[in-house]
FILO-282487 format. One record per residue (C-alpha): residue number from 0; x, y, z. Coordinates in Angstrom, 3 decimals. Layout:
<atoms>
NUM  X  Y  Z $
...
</atoms>
This chain:
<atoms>
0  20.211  10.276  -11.906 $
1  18.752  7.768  -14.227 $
2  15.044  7.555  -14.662 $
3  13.658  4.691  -17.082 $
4  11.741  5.720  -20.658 $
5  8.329  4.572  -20.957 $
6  8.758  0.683  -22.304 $
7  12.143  0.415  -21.518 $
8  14.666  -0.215  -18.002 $
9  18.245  -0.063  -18.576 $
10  19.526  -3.447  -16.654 $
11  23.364  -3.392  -15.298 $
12  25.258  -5.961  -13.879 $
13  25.470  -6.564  -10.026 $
14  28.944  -5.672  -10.127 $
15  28.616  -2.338  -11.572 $
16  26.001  -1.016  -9.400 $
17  28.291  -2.044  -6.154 $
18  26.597  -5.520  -5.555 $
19  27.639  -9.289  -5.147 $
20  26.325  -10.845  -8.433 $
21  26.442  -14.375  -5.870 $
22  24.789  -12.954  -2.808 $
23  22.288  -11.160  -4.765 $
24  21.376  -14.372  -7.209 $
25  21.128  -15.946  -3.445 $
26  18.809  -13.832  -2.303 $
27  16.363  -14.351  -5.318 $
28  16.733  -17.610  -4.989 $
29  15.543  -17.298  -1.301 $
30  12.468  -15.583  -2.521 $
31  11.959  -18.677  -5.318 $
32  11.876  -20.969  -2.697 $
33  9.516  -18.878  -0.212 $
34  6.431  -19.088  -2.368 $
35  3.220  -17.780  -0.272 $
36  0.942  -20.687  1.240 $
37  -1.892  -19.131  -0.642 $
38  -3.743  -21.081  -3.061 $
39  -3.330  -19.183  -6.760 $
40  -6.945  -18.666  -6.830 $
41  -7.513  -17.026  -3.603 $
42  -9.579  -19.732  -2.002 $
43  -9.486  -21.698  1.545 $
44  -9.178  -25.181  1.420 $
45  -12.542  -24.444  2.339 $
46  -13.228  -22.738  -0.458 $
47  -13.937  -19.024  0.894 $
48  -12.101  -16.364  -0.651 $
49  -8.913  -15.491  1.269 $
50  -9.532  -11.759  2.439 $
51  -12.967  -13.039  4.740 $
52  -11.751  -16.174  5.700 $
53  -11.746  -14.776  9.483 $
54  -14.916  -13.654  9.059 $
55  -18.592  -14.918  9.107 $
56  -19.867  -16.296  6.629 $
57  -22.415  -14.045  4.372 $
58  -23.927  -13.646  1.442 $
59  -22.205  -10.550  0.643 $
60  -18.998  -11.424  2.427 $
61  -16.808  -10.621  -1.039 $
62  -17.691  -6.947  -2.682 $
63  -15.266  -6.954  -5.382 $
64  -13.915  -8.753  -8.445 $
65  -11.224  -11.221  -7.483 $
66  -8.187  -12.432  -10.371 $
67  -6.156  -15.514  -9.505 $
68  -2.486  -14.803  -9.210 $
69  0.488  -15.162  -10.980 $
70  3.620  -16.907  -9.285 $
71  6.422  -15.264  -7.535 $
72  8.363  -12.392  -8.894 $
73  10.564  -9.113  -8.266 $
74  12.841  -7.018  -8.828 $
75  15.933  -5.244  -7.684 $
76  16.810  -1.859  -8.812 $
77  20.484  -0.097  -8.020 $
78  20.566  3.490  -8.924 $
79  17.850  3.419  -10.539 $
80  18.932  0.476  -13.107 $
81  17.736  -3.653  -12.998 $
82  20.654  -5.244  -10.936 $
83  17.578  -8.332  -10.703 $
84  14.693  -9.144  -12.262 $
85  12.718  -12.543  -11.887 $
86  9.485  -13.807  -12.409 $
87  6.403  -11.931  -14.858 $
88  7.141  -8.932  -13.176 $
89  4.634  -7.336  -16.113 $
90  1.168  -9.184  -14.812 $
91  -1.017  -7.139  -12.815 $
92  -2.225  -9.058  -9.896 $
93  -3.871  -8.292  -6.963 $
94  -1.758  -6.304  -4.273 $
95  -4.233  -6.095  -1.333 $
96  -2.944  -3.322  0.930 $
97  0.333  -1.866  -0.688 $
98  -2.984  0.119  -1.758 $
99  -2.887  1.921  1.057 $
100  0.518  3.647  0.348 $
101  -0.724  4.527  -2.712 $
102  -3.852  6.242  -1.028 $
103  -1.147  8.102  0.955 $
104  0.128  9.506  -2.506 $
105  -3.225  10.744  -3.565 $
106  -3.700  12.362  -0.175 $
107  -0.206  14.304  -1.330 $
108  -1.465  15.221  -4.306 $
109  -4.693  16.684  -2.201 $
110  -2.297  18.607  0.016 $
111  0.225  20.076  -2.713 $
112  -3.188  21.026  -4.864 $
113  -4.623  22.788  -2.111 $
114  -7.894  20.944  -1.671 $
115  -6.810  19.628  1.860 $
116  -5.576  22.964  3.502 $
117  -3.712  21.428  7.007 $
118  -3.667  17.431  7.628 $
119  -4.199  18.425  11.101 $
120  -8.050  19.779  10.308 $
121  -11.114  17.918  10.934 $
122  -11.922  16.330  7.886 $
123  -15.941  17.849  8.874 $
124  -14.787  21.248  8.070 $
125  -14.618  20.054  4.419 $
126  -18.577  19.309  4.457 $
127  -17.686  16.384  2.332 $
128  -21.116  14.523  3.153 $
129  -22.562  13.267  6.530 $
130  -19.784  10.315  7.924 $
131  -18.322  12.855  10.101 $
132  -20.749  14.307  12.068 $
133  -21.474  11.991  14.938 $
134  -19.741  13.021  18.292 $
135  -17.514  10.075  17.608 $
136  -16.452  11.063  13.711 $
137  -15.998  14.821  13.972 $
138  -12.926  15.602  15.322 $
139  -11.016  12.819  13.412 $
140  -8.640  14.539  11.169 $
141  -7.018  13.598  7.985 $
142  -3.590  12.482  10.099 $
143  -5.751  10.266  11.895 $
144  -7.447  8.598  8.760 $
145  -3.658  8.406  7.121 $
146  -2.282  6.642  10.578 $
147  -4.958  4.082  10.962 $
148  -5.722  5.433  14.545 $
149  -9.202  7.497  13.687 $
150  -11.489  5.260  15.086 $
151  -14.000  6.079  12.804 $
152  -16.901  4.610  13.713 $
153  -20.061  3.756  11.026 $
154  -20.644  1.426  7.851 $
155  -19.597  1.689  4.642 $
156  -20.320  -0.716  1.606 $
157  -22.267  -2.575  3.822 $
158  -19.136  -3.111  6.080 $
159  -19.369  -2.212  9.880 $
160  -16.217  -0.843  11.040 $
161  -16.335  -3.140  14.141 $
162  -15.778  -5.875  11.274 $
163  -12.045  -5.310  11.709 $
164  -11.333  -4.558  15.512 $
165  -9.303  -6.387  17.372 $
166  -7.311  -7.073  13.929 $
167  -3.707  -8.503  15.257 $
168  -1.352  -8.438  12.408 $
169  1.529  -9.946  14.505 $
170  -0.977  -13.446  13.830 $
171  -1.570  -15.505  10.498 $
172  -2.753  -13.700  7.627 $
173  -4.746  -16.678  7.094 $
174  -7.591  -16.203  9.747 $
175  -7.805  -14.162  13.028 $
176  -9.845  -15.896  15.661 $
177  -10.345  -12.499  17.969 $
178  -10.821  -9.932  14.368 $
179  -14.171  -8.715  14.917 $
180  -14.486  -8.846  18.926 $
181  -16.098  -6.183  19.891 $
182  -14.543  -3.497  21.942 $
183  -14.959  0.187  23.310 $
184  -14.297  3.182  21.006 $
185  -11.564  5.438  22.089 $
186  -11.348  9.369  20.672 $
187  -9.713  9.839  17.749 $
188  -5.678  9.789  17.709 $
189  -6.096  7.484  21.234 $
190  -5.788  3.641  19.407 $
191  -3.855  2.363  16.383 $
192  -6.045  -0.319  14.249 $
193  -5.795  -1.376  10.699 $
194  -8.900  -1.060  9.328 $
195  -10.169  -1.600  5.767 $
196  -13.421  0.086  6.752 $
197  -11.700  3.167  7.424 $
198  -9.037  3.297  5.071 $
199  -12.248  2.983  2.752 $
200  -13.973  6.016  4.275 $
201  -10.442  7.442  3.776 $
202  -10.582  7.058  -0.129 $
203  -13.919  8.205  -0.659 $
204  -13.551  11.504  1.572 $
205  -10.545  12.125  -1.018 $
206  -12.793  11.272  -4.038 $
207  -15.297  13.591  -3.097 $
208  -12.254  16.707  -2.731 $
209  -10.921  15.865  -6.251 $
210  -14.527  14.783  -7.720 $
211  -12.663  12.842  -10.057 $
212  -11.613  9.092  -9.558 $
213  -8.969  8.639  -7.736 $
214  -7.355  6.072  -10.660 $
215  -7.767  8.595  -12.761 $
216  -5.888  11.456  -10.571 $
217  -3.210  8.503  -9.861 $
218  -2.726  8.015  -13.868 $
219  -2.719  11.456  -15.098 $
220  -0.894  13.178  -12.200 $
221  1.843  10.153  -11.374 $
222  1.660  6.959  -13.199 $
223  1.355  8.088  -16.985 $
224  4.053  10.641  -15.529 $
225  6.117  8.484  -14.326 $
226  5.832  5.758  -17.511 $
227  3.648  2.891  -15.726 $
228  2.300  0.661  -17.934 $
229  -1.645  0.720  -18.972 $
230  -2.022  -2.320  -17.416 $
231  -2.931  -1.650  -14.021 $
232  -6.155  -0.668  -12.755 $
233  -7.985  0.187  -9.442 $
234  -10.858  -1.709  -8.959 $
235  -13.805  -1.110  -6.834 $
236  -16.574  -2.807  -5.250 $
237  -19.808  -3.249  -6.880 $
238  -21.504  -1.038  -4.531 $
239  -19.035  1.466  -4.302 $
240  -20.454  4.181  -6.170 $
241  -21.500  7.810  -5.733 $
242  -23.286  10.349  -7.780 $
243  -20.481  13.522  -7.739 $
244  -21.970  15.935  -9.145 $
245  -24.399  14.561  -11.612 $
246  -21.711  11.639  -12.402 $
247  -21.442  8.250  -11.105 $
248  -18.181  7.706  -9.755 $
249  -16.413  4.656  -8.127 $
250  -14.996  4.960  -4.551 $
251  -11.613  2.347  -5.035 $
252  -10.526  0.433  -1.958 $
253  -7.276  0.778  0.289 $
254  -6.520  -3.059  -0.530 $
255  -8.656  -6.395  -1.566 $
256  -9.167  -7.433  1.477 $
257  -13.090  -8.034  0.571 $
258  -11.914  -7.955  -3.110 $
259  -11.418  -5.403  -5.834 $
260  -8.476  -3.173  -4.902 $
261  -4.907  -2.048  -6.543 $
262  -4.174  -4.263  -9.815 $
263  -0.446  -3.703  -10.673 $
264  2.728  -5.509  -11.670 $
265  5.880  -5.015  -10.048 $
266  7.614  -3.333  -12.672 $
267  4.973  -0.562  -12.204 $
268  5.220  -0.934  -8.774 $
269  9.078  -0.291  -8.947 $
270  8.962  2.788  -10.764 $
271  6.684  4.579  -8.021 $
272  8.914  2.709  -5.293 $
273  11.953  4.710  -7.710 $
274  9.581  8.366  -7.394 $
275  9.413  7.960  -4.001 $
276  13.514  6.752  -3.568 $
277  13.772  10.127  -5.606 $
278  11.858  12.027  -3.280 $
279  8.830  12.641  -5.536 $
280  11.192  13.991  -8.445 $
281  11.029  12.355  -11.940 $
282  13.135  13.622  -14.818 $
283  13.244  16.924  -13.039 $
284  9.868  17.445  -12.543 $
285  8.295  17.583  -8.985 $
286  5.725  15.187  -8.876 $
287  5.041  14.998  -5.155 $
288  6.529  17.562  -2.734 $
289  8.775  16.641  -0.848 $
290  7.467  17.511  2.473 $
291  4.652  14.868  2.052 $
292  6.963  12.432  1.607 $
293  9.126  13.289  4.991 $
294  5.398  13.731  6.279 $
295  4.727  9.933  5.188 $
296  8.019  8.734  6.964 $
297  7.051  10.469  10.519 $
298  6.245  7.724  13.145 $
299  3.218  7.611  15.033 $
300  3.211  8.722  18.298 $
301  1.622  5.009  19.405 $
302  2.820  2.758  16.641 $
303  6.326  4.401  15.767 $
304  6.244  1.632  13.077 $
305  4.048  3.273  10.802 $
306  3.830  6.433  9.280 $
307  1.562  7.831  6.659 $
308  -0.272  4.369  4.938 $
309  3.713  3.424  4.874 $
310  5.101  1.177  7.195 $
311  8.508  2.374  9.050 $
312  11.937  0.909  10.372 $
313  11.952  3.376  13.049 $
314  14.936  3.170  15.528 $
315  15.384  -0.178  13.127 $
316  12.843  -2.007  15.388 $
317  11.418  -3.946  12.469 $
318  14.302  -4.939  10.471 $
319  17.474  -4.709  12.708 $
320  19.874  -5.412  10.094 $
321  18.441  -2.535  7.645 $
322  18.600  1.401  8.226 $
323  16.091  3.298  10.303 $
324  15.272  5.135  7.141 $
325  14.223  2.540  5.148 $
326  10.111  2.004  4.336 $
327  7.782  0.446  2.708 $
328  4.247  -0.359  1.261 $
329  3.220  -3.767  2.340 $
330  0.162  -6.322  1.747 $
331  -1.077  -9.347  2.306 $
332  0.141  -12.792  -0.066 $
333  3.168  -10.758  0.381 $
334  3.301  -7.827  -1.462 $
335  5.934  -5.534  -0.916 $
336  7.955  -2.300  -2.292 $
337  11.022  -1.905  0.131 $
338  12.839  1.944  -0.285 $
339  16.213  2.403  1.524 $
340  17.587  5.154  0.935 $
341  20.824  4.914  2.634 $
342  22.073  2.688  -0.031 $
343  19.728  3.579  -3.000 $
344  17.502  0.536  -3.167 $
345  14.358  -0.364  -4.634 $
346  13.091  -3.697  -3.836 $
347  9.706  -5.251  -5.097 $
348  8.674  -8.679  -3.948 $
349  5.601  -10.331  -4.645 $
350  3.815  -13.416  -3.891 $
351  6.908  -14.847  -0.371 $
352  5.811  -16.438  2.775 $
353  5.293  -13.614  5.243 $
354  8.103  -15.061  7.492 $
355  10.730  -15.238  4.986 $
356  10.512  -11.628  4.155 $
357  12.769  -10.046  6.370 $
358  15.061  -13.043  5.439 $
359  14.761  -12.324  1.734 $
360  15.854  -8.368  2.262 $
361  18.655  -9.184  4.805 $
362  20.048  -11.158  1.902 $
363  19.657  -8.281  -0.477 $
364  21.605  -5.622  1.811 $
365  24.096  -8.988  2.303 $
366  25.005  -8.509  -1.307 $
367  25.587  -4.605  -0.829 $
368  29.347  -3.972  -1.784 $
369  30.027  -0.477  -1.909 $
</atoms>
């Protein structure tokens, strides 16, 4: 299997990696002309900052540092090798929630380490600090924090968790009108939400195991590893700090939704999408076991469609036209790292109109040959 040196990707022609060089140049073109609606700096025609636009108005509305973004850009890899490349796929923008799946690595790295014993165990029996011992928080596990259907229920960074209920992703990414209604909490494992707030509480219960930061733990045990670039960086908010013991450490967020968040350019984004393809292998070493990473890919009992922070094909109810094992991380603007592994794809696409994604990878597999 090929693996790509630090600094360098061997490219290959369509043809020899088993694709149509004109279906495959069609397909990038698709993406060229599916730029997101969203403004390069991140702002409303109103002016508010993209990530709170559904939200009230506040002084504190935005916690994190905010970049403008680049244009559109991706890449297609083929066995490993470039069969596409387009765009600065080197700039490290924003990548709002594709964060999440890498949270889901971390929590891998927890598990293989030893410093999460079972998924399955209340994440109270870790006496991490005090945001799981209501009679609402303490039987959420670390499955339920990793499926989004916890229903954690407090404030963190000055963020409520009711801030995102009632969070429909099926509407605009541009503004929710019912995000925010409030609603009854259900036990843990009962309701499926996406929720910043929680994936939040998520990272720092996972800071406070490794009592290191988590971009740190991500650098030295896959990135650097793995021959990522120095140019990405996990930011946090501004009050996202905790004293571990004696040291001030940041807590990073699950996405940028109020800001901050996963910095990282596709070509860095490709070689973890290529780890991952390889089942957590990397030049014969075992980066990730790969148990987590079938763990990642199991459905959830009541959203089949996502797994582990990873969004699924299950049953191929998402993407008809792709396999049932393919997955991916995905965020807002769009964002996305698309893994099949039927027909050893890599895919990263940033910066298309959400409803010309699944048009843009139908056109990929399109230009699959043999």
């Amino acid at each position: 299997m090929y693996f790509p040196p630090r600094d360098q990707w061997e490219s290959r022609s369509p043809a020899e990696l088993g694709l149509a060089p004109d279906a495959l140049a069609t397909a990038v073109d698709y993406h060229l002309a599916h730029e997101t609606p969203w403004r390069r700096d991140f702002t409303t025609s109103a002016g508010r900052y993209i990530g709170v636009a559904d939200e009230p108005p506040s002084p504190d509305d935005v916690l994190g540092p905010v970049e403008p973004r680049g244009g559109p850009n991706g890449l297609v890899l083929r066995h490993g090798y470039i069969a596409a490349e387009w765009g600065d796929t080197a700039r490290a923008d924003m990548t709002f929630s594709v964060a999440k799946s890498y949270l889901a690595v971390v929590a891998g790295l927890a598990l293989d380490r030893g410093l999460i014993r079972d998924i399955d165990e209340p994440v109270q029996a870790y006496g991490l600090d005090d945001g799981f011992e209501s009679s609402q928080n303490r039987f959420i596990t670390w499955r339920h924090l990793l499926q989004q259907t916890s229903e954690w229920q407090g404030t963190l960074w000055g963020k409520p968790d009711s801030i995102d209920h009632n969070r429909d992703l099926a509407q605009s990414e541009l503004g929710q009108s019912q995000k925010g209604r409030p609603r009854a909490m259900r036990p843990p494992g009962e309701h499926w939400e996406y929720n910043d707030v929680r994936v939040n509480r998520l990272s720092l219960s996972l800071l406070r195991l490794f009592r290191r930061p988590l971009a740190d733990v991500l650098r030295e045990s896959m990135m650097a590893r793995i021959g990522a670039s120095d140019a990405w960086r996990w930011q946090p908010y501004r009050d996202s700090w905790v004293e571990v013991d004696g040291v001030r450490m940041p807590s990073v967020p699950g996405g940028s939704h109020w800001g901050g968040g996963l910095w990282i350019g596709s070509r860095d984004h490709a070689r973890l999408g290529l780890c991952m393809l390889r089942r957590g292998h990397w030049q014969g070493e075992k980066l990730l076991s790969e148990t987590w990473i079938e763990e990642m890919r199991r459905p959830c009992p009541i959203n089949p469609r996502y797994g582990l922070l990873w969004w699924l094909n299950t049953g191929r109810s998402s993407m008809p036209f792709a396999p049932a094992s393919s997955y991916a991380a995905r965020g807002a603007g769009s964002n996305v790292i698309w893994i099949d592994p039927e027909h050893d794809l890599v895919v990263v696409a940033r910066w298309i109109d959400r409803p010309h994604v699944e048009p843009f990878l139908r056109r990929i597999l399109e230009s699959v040959r043999t």
